[in-house]
GUKE-834793 format. One record per residue (C-alpha): residue number from 1; residue in three letters; x, y, z. Coordinates in pm, whole numbers, padded with zeros to 5 digits. Example, Ala and Ser with C-alpha at 12.3 -4.5 7.8 and 13.67 -1.06 7.14 Angstrom:
! residues 2
resi_resn_px_py_pz
1_ALA_01230_-00450_00780
2_SER_01367_-00106_00714
This chain:
! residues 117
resi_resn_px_py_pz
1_UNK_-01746_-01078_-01355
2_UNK_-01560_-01000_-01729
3_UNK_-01247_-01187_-01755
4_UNK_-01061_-00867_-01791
5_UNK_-01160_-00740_-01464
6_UNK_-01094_-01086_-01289
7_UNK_-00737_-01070_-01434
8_UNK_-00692_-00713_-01299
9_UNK_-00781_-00792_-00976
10_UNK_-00610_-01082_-00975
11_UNK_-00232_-00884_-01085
12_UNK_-00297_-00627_-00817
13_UNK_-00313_-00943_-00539
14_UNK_00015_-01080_-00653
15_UNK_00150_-00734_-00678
16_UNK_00038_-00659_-00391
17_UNK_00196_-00952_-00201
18_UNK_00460_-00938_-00359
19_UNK_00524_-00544_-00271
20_UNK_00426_-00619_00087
21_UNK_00715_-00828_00126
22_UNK_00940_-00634_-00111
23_UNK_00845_-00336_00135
24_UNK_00857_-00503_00472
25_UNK_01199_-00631_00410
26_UNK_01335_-00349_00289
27_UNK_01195_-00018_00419
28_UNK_01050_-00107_00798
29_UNK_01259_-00081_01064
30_UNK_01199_00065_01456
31_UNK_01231_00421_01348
32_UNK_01007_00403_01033
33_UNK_00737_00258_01204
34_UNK_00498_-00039_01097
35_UNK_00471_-00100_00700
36_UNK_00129_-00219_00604
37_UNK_00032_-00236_00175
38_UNK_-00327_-00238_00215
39_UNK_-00408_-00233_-00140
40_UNK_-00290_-00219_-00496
41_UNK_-00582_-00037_-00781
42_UNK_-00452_-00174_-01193
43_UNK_-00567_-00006_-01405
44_UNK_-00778_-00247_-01712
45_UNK_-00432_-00240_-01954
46_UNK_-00195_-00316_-01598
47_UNK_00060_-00049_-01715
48_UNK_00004_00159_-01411
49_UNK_-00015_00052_-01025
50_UNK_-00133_00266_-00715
51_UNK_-00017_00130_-00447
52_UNK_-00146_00249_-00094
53_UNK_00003_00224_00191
54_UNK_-00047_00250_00598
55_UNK_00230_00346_00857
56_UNK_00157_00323_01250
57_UNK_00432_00400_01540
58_UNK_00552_00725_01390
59_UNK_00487_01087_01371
60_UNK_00602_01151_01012
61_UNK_00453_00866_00768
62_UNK_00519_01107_00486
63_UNK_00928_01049_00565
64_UNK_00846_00638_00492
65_UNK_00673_00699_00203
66_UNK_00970_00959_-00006
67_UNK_01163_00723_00100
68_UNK_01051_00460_-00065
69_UNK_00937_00701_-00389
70_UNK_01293_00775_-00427
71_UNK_01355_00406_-00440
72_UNK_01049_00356_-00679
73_UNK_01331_00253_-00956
74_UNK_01463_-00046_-00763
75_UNK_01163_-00134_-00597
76_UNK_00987_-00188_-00987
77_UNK_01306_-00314_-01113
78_UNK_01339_-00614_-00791
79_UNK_00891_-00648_-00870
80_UNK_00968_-00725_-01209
81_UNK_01238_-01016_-01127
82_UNK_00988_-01158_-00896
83_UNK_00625_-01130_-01056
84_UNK_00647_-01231_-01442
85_UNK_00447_-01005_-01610
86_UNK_00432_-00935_-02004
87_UNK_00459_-00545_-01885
88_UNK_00623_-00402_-01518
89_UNK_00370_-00155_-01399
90_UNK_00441_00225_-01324
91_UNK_00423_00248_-00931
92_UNK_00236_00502_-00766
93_UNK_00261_00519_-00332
94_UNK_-00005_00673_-00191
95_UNK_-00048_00730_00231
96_UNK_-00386_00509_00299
97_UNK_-00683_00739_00449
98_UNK_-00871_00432_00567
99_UNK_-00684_00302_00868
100_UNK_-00650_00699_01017
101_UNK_-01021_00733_00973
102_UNK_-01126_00459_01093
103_UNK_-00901_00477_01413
104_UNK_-01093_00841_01447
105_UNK_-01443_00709_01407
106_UNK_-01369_00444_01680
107_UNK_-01243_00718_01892
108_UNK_-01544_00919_01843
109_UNK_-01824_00631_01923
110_UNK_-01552_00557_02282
111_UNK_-01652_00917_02330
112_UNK_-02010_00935_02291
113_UNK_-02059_00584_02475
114_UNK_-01837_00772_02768
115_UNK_-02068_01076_02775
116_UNK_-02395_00855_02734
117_UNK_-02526_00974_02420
């Protein structure tokens, strides 16, 4: 593994951690739901960030997630006091497919084990 790519993976974990608890603490509550940051993608020069997210116990993850977009000014500003970095990343939020899918594949193999198949 190059050093560069060791180094990018290694920002997103501490951004990532450091965003989960950024996030947790100030954006999940019992109406929003649970807050999960399941992963952060750098890009090589760590100028940009996509962060994705997953949100179980609510019907409208897409509320969570402007919400915290429209916040994406204080939420880089408060990841920049905490994570020293030569350069704060641009923050993209993005809704994680995985979990959803996932949740449906299990749902699907309960079914066919049900029906015998």
């Amino acid at each position: 593994m190059s050093e560069k790519s060791f180094r990018t993976r290694r920002v997103a974990e501490l951004v990532q951690a450091e965003l989960s608890r950024l996030l947790i603490g100030e954006f999940q509550d019992s109406a929003s739901g649970f807050l999960t940051v399941t992963r952060v993608e750098m890009t090589p020069d760590l100028l940009t960030a996509r962060v994705f997210l997953s949100v179980f116990g609510t019907e409208d993850p897409g509320a969570l997630l402007d919400r915290i977009d429209k916040s994406k000014g204080y939420i880089r500003r408060t990841l920049a006091s905490r994570v020293k970095l030569k350069y704060n990343p641009q923050l993209f939020f993005a809704l994680d497919p995985g979990p959803e899918h996932q949740e449906r594949i299990d749902k699907l193999i309960e079914e066919a084990k049900r029906h015998g198949r």
